[in-house]
LOTOR-384046 format. One record per residue (C-alpha): x, y, z; residue number from 0; residue in one letter; chain. Coordinates in steps of 0.02 Angstrom, whole numbers, plus 50000, padded with zeros to 5 digits. Layout:
((X Y Z) NUM 'A' 'A')
...
! end
This chain:
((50044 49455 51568) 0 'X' 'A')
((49928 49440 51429) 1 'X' 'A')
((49741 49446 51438) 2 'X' 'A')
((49643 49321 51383) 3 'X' 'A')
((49582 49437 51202) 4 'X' 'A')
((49756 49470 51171) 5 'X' 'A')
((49795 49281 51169) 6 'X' 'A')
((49653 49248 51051) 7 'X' 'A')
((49713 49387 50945) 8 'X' 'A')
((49884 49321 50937) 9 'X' 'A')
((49828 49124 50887) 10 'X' 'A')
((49714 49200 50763) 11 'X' 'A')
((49822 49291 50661) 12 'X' 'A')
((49970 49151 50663) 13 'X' 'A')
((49849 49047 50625) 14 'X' 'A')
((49778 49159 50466) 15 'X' 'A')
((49952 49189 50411) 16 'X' 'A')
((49997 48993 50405) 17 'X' 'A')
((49831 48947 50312) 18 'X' 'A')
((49881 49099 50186) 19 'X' 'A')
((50045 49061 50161) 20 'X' 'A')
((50005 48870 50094) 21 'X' 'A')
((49846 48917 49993) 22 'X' 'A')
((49899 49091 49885) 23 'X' 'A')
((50012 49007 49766) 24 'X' 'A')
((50164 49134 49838) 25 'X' 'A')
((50304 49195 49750) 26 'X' 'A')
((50231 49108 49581) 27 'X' 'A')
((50302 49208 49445) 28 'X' 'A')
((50198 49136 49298) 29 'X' 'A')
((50023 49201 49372) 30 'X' 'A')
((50129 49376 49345) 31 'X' 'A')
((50001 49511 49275) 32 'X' 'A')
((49841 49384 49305) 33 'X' 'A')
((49798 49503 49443) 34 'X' 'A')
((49713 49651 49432) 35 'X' 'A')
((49716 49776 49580) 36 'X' 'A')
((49913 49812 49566) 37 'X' 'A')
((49900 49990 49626) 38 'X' 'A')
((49856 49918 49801) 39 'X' 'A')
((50030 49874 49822) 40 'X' 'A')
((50087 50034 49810) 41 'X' 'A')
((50142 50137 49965) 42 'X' 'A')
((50083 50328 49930) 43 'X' 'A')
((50178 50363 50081) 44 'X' 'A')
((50329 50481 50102) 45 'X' 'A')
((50396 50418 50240) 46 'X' 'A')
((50369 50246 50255) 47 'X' 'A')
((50438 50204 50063) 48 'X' 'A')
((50606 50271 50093) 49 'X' 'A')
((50617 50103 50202) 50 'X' 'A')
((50586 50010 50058) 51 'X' 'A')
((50440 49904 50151) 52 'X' 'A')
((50546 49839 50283) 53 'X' 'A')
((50478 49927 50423) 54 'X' 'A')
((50312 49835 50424) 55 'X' 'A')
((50361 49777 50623) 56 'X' 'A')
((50383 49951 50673) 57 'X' 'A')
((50252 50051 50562) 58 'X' 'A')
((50177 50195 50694) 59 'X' 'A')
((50043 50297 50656) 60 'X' 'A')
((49941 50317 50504) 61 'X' 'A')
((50047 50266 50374) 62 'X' 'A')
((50047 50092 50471) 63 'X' 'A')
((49889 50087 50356) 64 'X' 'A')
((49983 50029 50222) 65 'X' 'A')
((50120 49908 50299) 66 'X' 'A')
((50045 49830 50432) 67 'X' 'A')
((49864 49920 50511) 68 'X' 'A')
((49920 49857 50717) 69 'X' 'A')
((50047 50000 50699) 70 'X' 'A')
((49916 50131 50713) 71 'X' 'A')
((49867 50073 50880) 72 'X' 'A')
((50015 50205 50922) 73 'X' 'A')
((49922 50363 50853) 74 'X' 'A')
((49930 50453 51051) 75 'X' 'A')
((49785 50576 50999) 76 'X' 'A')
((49764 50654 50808) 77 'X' 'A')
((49863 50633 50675) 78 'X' 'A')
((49835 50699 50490) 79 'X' 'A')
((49943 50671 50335) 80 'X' 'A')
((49936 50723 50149) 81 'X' 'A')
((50061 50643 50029) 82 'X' 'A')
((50104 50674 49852) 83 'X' 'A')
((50208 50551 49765) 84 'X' 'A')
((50280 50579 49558) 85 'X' 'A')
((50271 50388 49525) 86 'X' 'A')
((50399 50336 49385) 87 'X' 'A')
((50465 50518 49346) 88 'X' 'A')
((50412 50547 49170) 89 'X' 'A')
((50272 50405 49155) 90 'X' 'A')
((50127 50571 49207) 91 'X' 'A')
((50061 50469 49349) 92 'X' 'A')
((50037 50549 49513) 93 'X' 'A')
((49967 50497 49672) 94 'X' 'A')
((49901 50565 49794) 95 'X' 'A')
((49863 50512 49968) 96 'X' 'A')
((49753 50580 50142) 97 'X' 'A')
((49732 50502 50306) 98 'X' 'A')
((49666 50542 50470) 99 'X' 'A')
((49674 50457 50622) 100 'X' 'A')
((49583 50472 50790) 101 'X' 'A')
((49611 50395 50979) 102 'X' 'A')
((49444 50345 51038) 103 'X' 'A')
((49430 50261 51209) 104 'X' 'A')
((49551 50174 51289) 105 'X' 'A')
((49670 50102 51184) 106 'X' 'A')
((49583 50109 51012) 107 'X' 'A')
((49605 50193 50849) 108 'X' 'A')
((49504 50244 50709) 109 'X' 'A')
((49584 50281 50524) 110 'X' 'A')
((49526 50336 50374) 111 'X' 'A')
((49647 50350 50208) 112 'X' 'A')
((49602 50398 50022) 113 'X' 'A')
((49729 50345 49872) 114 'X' 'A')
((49683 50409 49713) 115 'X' 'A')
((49802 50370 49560) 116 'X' 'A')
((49757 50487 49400) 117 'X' 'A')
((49851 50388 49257) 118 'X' 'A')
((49849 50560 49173) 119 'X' 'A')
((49781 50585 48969) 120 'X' 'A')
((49781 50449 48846) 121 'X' 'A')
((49758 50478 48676) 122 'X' 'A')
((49595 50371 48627) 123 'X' 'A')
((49631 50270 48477) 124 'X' 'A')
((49511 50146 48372) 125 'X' 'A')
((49541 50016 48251) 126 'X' 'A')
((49495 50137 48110) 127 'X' 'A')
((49591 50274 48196) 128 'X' 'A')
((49740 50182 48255) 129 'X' 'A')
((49856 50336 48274) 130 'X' 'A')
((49721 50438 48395) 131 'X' 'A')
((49583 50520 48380) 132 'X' 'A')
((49543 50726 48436) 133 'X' 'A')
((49477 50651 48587) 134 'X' 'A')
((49580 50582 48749) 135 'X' 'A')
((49530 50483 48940) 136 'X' 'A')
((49622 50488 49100) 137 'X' 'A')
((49609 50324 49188) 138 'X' 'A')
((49571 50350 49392) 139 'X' 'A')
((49604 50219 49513) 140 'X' 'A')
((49547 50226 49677) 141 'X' 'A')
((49566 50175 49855) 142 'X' 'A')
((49470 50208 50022) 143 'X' 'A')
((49510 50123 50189) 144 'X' 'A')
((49435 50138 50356) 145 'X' 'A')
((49562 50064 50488) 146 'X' 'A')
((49523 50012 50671) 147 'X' 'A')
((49678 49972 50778) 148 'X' 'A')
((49697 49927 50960) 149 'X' 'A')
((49815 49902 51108) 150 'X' 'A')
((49764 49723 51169) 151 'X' 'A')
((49926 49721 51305) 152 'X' 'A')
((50075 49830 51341) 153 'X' 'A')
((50147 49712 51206) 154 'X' 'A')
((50030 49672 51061) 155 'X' 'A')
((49939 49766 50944) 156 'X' 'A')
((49825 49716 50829) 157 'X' 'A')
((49677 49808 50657) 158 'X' 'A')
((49586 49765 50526) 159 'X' 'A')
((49562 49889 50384) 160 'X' 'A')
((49423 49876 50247) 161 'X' 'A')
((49457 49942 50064) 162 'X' 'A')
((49340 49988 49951) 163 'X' 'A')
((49428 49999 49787) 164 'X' 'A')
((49381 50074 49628) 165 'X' 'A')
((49459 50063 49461) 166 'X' 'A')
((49384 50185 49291) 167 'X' 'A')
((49386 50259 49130) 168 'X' 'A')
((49242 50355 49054) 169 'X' 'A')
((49151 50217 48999) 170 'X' 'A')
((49218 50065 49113) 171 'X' 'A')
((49235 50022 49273) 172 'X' 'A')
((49283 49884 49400) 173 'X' 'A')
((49238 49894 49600) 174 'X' 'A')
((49265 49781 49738) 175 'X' 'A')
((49335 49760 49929) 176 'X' 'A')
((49456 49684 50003) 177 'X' 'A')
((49544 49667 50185) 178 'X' 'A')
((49690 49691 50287) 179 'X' 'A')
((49749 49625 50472) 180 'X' 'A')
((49894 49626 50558) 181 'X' 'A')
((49974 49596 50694) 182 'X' 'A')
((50153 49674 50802) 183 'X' 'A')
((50220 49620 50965) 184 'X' 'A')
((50355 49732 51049) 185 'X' 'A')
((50452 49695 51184) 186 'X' 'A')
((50602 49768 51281) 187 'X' 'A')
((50650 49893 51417) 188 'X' 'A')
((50598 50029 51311) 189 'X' 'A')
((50493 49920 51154) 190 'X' 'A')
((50635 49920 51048) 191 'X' 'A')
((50618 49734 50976) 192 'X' 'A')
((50456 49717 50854) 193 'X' 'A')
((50394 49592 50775) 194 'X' 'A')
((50248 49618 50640) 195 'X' 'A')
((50137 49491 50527) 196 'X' 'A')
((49989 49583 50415) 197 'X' 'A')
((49882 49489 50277) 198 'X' 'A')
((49863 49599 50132) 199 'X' 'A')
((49741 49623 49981) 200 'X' 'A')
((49600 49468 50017) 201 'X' 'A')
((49448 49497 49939) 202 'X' 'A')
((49332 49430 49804) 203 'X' 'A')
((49355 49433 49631) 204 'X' 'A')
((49324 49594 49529) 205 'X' 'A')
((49283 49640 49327) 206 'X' 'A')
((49260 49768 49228) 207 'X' 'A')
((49060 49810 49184) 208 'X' 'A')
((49008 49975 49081) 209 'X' 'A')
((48937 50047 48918) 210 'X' 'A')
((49142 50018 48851) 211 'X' 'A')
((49094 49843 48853) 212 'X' 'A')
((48970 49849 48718) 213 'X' 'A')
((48973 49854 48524) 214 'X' 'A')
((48867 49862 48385) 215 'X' 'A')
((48835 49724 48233) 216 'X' 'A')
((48733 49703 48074) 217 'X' 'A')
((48637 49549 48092) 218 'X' 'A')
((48583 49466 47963) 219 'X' 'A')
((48385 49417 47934) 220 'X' 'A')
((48384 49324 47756) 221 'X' 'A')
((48416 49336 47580) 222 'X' 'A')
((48284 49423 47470) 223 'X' 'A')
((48242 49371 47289) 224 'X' 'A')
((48345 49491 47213) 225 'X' 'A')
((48500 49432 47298) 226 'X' 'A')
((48513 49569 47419) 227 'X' 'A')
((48527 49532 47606) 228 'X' 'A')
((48430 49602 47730) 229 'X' 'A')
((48451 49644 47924) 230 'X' 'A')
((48452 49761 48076) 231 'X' 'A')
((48583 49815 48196) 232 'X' 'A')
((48594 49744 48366) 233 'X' 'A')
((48713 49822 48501) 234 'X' 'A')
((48803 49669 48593) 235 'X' 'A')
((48893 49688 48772) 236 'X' 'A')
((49044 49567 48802) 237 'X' 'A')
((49076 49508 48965) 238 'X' 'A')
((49257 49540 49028) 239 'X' 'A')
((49345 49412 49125) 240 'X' 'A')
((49348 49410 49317) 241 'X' 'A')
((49507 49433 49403) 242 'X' 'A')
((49580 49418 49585) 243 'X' 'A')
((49671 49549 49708) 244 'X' 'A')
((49847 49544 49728) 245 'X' 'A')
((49854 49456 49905) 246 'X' 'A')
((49994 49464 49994) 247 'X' 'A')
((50084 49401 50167) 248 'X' 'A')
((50211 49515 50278) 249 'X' 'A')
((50335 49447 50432) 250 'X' 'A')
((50449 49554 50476) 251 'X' 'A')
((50562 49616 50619) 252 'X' 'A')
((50646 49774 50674) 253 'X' 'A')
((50756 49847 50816) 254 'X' 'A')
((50801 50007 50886) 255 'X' 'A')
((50988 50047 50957) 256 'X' 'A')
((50950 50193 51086) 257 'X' 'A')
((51102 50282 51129) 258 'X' 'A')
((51095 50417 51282) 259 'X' 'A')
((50919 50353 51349) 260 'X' 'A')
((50855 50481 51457) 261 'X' 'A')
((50771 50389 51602) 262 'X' 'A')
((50717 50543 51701) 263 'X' 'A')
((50618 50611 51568) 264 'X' 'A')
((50504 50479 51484) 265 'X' 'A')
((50547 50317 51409) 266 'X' 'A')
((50633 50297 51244) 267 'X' 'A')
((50673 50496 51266) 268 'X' 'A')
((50828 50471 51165) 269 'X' 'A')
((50976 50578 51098) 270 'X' 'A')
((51018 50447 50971) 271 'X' 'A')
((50917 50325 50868) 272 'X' 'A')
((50998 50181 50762) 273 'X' 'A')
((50834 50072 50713) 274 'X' 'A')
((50853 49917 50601) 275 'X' 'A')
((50709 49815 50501) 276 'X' 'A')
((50702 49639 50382) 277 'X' 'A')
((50551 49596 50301) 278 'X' 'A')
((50488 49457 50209) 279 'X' 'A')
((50332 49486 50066) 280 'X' 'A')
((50262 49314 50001) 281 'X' 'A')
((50154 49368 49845) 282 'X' 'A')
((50026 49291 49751) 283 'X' 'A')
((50050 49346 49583) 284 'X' 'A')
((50244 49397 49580) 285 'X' 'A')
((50409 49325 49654) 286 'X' 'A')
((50421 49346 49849) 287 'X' 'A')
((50520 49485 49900) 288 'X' 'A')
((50656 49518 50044) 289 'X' 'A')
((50675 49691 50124) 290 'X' 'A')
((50802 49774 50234) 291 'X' 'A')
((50800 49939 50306) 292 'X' 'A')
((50890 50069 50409) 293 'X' 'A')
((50829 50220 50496) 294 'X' 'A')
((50943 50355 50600) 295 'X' 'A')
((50858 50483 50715) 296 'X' 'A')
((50921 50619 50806) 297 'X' 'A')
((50773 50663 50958) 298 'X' 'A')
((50614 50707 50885) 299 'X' 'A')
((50698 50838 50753) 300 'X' 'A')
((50787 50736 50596) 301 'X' 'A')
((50763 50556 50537) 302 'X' 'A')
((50854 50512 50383) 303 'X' 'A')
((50829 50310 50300) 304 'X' 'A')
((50881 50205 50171) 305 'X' 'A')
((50818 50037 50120) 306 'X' 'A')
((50831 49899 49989) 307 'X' 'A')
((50725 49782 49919) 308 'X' 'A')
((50755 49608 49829) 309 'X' 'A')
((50651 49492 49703) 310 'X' 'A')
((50724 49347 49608) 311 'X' 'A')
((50789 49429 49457) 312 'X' 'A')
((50833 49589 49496) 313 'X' 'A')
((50999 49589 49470) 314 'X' 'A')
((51002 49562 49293) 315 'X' 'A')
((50915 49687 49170) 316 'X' 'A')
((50856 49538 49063) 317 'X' 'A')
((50795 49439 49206) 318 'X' 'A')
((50711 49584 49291) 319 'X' 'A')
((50519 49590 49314) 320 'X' 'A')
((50472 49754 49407) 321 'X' 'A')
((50546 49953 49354) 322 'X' 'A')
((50614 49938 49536) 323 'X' 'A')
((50790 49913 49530) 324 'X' 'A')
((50811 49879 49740) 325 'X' 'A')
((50844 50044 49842) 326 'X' 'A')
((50761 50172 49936) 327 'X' 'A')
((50790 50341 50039) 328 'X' 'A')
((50703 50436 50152) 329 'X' 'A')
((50732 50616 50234) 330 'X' 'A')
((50611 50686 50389) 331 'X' 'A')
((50610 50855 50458) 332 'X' 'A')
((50482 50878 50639) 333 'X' 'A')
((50447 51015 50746) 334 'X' 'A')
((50388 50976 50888) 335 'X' 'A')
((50278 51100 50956) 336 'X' 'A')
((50162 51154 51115) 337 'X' 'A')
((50190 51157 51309) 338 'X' 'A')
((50253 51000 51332) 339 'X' 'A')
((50311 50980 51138) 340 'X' 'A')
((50183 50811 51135) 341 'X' 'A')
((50139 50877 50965) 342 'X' 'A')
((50242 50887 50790) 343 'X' 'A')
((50244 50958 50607) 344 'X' 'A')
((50340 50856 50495) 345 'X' 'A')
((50380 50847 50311) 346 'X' 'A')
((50428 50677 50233) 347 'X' 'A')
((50536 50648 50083) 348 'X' 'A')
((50559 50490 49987) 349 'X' 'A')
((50654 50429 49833) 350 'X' 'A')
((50631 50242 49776) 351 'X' 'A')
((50756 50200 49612) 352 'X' 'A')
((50707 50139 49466) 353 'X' 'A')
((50746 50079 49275) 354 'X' 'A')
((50694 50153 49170) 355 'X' 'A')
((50608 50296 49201) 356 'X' 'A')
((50681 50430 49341) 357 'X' 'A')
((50623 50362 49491) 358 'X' 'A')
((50468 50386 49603) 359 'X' 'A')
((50487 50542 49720) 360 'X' 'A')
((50366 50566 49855) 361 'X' 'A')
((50334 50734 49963) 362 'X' 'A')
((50202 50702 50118) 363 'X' 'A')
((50151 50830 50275) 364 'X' 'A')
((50098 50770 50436) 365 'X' 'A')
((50020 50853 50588) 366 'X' 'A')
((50024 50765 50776) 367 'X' 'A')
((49896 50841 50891) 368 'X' 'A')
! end
């Protein structure tokens, strides 16, 4: 039976998720590149890509962060994860992701995750320079969310994160915040039907202020009697355009095939793990996307995944709009570890395809205490 909160919780976000999905304009391909923000569609994640963002109903943990924040409710004590990830192989753009996670009271969760994106060194160039000067900038984008998640029933979970996002070069800059909430219900003899809605990316408009902004200029005072004309020079700043956060809507649904359940033990204490996901992304800014993913695990040891994602488009080389060309793999190795092997190393692997460039490869580490 539900409480009263988690009934609230549940109208709430439904009722968010409807009023979002008629006002953001979704799947609207000519607002393409009017957004700014992009990099907070990105999953740093290792393990969660190699789903190809179809496992937003079923996100545990901290990486939930990213796909839908309710999953962290599931974070039984400590977790902490580092992730690495080569985005488009030969591009010199890394990321590189760090979240921690803590239980506090009953049934709550507190999360903390840094993205930073270094865009690596650009040659700077000027008008009467065109071909680059001696000197160079590295462009740094930013991200830092603090997550809150919480058990509301034995079937509904529910967070909010808050981003503070940051976007630089030397000279220029653009800050703002946004927020996320979402939303999963499981159900089942052992939880193995989800269903997950999160509201992505809503925030204010941001723009770019800094000293990059401004120029100089003769100005002109008059003419003197001799012909010659005289002035000063002024230094003018221009004011960049405002632009809006790539919001985006998730629904999704997953389910997990157990195979040699293990009832004495603990629930869901399975041999075999066959777990299935669909996902639905309505964006603002870009066509809406469809996901499906797979994930096999054997205990708590090996997990291997594969995923693929579709856009209008994407089929077609000419017609495509994104260096994504659809799908995704995923590799996990865990240790569990202690008395009652309640805890767990792990390294995540990812690989998401792409054309052209090689591909994006991501490498995380995680630790459950």
């Amino acid at each position: 039976m539900m409480n009263k909160l988690a009934k609230i919780v549940l109208n709430s976000a439904v009722g968010v998720s409807l009023l979002s999905a008629g006002v953001m304009n979704a799947g609207n391909p000519d607002r393409s590149g009017s957004s700014g923000g992009s990099q907070l569609l990105i999953n740093p994640w290792a393990r969660s890509s190699g789903w190809g963002g179809s496992n937003q109903a079923n996100a545990h943990g901290l990486e939930a962060m990213f796909l839908n924040v309710a999953g962290m409710a599931f974070t039984k004590k400590t977790e902490v994860v580092f992730s690495r990830t080569n985005w488009l192989s030969g591009s010199n753009i890394n990321i590189n992701a760090f979240g921690f996670s803590q239980h506090v009271g009953e049934t709550g969760v507190l999360g903390l995750g840094i993205v930073a994106l270094d865009g690596g060194d650009i040659d700077i160039t000027t008008v009467d320079q065109p071909e680059g000067t001696d000197g160079q900038y590295s462009p740094l984008f930013l991200n830092i969310g603090l997550s809150y998640a919480k058990a509301f029933s034995d079937n509904i979970y529910g967070g909010a994160t808050v981003k503070i996002i940051s976007e630089q070069i030397s000279n220029v800059a653009a800050r703002g915040i946004c927020l996320d909430a979402g939303i999963q219900y499981h159900t089942g003899k052992y939880d193995q039907f989800h269903l997950g809605i999160s509201l992505k990316n809503v925030g204010p408009k941001m723009v770019y202020k800094g000293d990059g902004m401004s120029f100089e200029a003769n100005i002109a005072s008059g003419t003197q009697s001799n012909g010659t004309v005289s002035g000063y020079t002024a230094t003018f700043e221009q004011r960049s355009a405002n632009f809006e956060l790539p919001s985006c809507l998730n629904m999704g649904a997953s389910y997990d095939f157990l195979l040699g359940v293990n009832d004495s033990v603990k629930a869901k204490e399975v041999d075999h793990r066959i777990s299935v996901a669909a996902n639905y992304t309505s964006n603002s800014f870009t066509y809406d996307q469809y996901s499906l993913g797979v994930e096999y695990g054997f205990r708590k040891y090996f997990m291997v995944r594969a995923g693929y994602t579709y856009e209008k488009g994407q089929l077609k080389n000419d017609d495509r709009r994104t260096a994504f060309t659809g799908p995704s793999a995923g590799i996990t190795l865990q240790l569990p570890f202690g008395s009652e092997k309640n805890k767990s190393f792990a390294l995540d692997y990812s690989y998401r395809f792409t054309n052209p460039y090689a591909g994006v490869h991501s490498i995380g580490a995680r630790i459950n205490l």
